[in-house]
N, C-alpha and C positions, 0 to 999 in steps of 0.2 A: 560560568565558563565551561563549555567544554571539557572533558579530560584531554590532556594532551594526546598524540599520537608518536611514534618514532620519526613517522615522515615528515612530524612539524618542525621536529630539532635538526640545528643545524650540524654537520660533521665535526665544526668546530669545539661545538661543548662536549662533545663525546671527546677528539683530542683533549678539550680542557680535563675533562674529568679522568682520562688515563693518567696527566701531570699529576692531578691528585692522589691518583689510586697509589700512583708509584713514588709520591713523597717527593715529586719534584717541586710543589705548591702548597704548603699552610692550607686550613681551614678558610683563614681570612681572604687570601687572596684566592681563591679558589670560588668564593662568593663573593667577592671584588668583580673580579674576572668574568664570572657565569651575570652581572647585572647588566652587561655590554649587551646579552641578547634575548631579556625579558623586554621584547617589544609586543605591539600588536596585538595586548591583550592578557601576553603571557609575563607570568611573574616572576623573581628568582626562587620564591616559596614554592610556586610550582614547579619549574626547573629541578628543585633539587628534591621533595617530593616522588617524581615523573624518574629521575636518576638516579636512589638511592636503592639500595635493593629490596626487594619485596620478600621476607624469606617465609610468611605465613602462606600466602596463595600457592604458590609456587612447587611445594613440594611432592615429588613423583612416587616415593616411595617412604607412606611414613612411618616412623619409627617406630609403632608394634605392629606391621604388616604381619598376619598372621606364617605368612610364605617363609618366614627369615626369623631364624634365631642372631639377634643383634645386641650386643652388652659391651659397654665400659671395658675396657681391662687395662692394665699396669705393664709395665716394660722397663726394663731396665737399659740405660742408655750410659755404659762409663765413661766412654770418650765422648759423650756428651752434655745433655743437662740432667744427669740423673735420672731419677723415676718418670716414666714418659707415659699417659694418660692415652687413649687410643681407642678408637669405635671399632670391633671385631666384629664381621656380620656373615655368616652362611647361610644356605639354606636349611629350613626349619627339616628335622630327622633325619640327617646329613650319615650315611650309611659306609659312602666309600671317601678315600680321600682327595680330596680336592683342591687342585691348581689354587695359587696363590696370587692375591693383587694387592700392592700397597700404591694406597691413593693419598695422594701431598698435595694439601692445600695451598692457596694463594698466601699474601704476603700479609695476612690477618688471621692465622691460628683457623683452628677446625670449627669452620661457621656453620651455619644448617644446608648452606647448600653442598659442600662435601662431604659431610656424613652424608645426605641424600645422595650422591655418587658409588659412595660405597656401597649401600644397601644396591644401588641399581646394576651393580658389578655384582654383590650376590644371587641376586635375583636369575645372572645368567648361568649361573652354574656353578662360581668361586667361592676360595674361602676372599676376603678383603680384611685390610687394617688399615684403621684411617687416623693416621697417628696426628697431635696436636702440640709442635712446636715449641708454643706457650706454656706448655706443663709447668715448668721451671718457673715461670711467673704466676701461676696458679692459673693457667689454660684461656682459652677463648673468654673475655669478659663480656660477650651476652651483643657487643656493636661491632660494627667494622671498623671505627673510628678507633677509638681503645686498643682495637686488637693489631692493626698496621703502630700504634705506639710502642703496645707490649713488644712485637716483634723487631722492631728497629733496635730494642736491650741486649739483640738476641745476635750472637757473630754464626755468619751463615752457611760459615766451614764447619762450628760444632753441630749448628742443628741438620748441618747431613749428615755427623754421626748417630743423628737420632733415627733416620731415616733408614740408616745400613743395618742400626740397632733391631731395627722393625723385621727389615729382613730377615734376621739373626733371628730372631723369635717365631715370626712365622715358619721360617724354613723347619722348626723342633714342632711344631705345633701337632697335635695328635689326627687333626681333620688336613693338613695340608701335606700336597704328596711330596711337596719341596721344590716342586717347578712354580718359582715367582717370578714375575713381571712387574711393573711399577709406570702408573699413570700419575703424571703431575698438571699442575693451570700455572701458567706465571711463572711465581717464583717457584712451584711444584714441577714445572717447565722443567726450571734448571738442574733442581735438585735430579729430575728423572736424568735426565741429559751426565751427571757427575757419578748417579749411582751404576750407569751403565760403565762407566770410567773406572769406579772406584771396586764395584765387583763384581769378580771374574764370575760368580755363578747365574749369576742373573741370567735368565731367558730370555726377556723382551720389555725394553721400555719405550713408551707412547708419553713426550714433550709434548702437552699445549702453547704454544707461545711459551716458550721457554730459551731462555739466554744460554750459548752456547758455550761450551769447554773450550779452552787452546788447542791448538792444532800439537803439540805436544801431549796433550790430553786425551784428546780424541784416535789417538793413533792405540791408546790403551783398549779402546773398546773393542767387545767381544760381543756382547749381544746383539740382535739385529734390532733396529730404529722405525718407529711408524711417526714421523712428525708431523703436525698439526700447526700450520700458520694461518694466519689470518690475514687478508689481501691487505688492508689499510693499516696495517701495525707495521708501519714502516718504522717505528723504534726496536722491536726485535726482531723484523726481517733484514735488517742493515746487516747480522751478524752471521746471516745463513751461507754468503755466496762464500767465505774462507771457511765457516766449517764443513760447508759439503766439499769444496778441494780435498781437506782435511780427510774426512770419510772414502771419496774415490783414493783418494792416497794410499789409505791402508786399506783399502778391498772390507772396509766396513757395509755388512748388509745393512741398505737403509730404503724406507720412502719417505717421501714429502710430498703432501697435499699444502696446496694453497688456496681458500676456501674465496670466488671472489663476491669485492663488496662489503667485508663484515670485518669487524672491529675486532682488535683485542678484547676477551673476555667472552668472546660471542658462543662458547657452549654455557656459559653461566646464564641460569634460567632465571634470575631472580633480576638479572637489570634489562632496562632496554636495551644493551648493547647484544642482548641474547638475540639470534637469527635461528629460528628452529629448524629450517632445512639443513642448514650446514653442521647443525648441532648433533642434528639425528644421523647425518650421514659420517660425520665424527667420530660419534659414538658407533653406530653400527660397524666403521673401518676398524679401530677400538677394538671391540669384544671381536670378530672374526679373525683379527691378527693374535689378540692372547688364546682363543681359541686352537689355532694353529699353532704357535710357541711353544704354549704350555702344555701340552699333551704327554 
């Protein structure tokens, strides 16, 4: 058989597999569900195969790129889960101090394709922290399967105190000048979206698909907003038309891009729902707006 292609799947297994991603569907019924349209040749093996993420081929920047000093390090997180594990990356012989990014992963702990984020935010000039939720559980266990488990243990009020915590750390850091910004995916979305809420120093946060604050919430923020939706993710576009009111309301600086055609998830390089035009020009809006912020 042929390898599949994106253009052979239907939109529907792609919604199917956002139910999954997001805990609205079991394993089971989620391979229930995806054999409705192994027709024509194609299989559910393949199907899921074709959709699960690739994180070997895939990655853009690997983890001893000579260009980038990148290591492990610890953080202390009190109002949260304790000791917080976290991928620190800058550029390799880093001389002067440099603007800060904390990058928050999806709703599955720090997998290979967000530490590859990080390292691609240092690559442009930052220091980054790409902290992992899961610490408290003993971090990313190696799947996405396991790791959307671990993280459903985890209440999602504390683990944005891990996230403020990171802040908190970077902003002391000996290479960072104290201007941070913060990119999140998903649930990274949200967390950017709450840390813009939750602190007042913050320079600039960039939500991927990310679920919005209360309109009492949003009225807190101070930083200016670069958000990133996705045309077909009509589950967390439903939430944008009362928080942009929200935002014009309090003369909060924001943009929003809506990318058309492409799925939730679609800067994640590692599934097919990834669209690499939209991706690059994400990323490119991205680094020129922290660029600007963080100066």
């Amino acid at each position: 058989m042929k390898p599949l292609k994106k253009e052979d799947i239907s939109q529907e297994v792609f919604d199917l597999y956002d139910y999954y991603a997001h805990n609205k569907i079991d394993r089971r019924q989620f391979v229930e569900k995806l054999s409705i349209y192994a027709v024509g040749g194609i299989t559910v093996s393949s199907l899921l195969s074709f959709i699960s993420p690739d994180y070997i081929k895939t990655l853009m920047v690997k983890p001893d790129d000579e260009r980038l000093k990148s290591e492990y390090i610890n953080y202390e997180s009190p109002k949260g889960g304790g000791t917080i594990k976290g991928l620190l990356s800058m550029p390799d012989k880093t001389t002067t101090k440099l603007p800060g990014i904390i990058v928050v992963h999806e709703n599955r702990g720090l997998n290979p394709y967000i530490e590859d984020v990080g390292r691609r935010a240092a690559l442009e000039g930052f220091i980054s922290l790409a902290p992992d939720a899961l610490s408290p559980l003993g971090g990313y266990p190696g799947n996405d399967d396991d790791g959307r488990a671990l993280q459903r243990q985890r209440d999602r009020n504390e683990m944005l105190e891990d996230f403020i915590a990171a802040f908190e750390y970077l902003s002391t850091h000996e290479n960072c000048n104290g201007n941070i910004g913060v990119v999140g995916f998903c649930f990274g979305g949200w967390i950017s979206n709450m840390m813009a809420v939750r602190v007042p120093y913050l320079k600039a946060a960039v939500p991927f698909y990310g679920g919005q604050p209360s309109a009492e919430d949003a009225a807190k923020i101070k930083a200016p907003l670069l958000l990133q939706f996705a045309e077909l993710d009509t589950r967390v576009n439903a939430g944008w038309p009362d928080y942009e009111k929200a935002l014009k309301a309090n003369n909060v600086e924001y943009t929003a891009h809506f990318y058309e055609g492409v799925n939730h998830g679609f800067h994640n390089n590692t599934t097919p729902r990834y669209d690499e035009k939209a991706a690059t020009l994400a990323w490119e809006r991205t680094i020129a707006f922290f660029k600007e912020k963080l100066k």
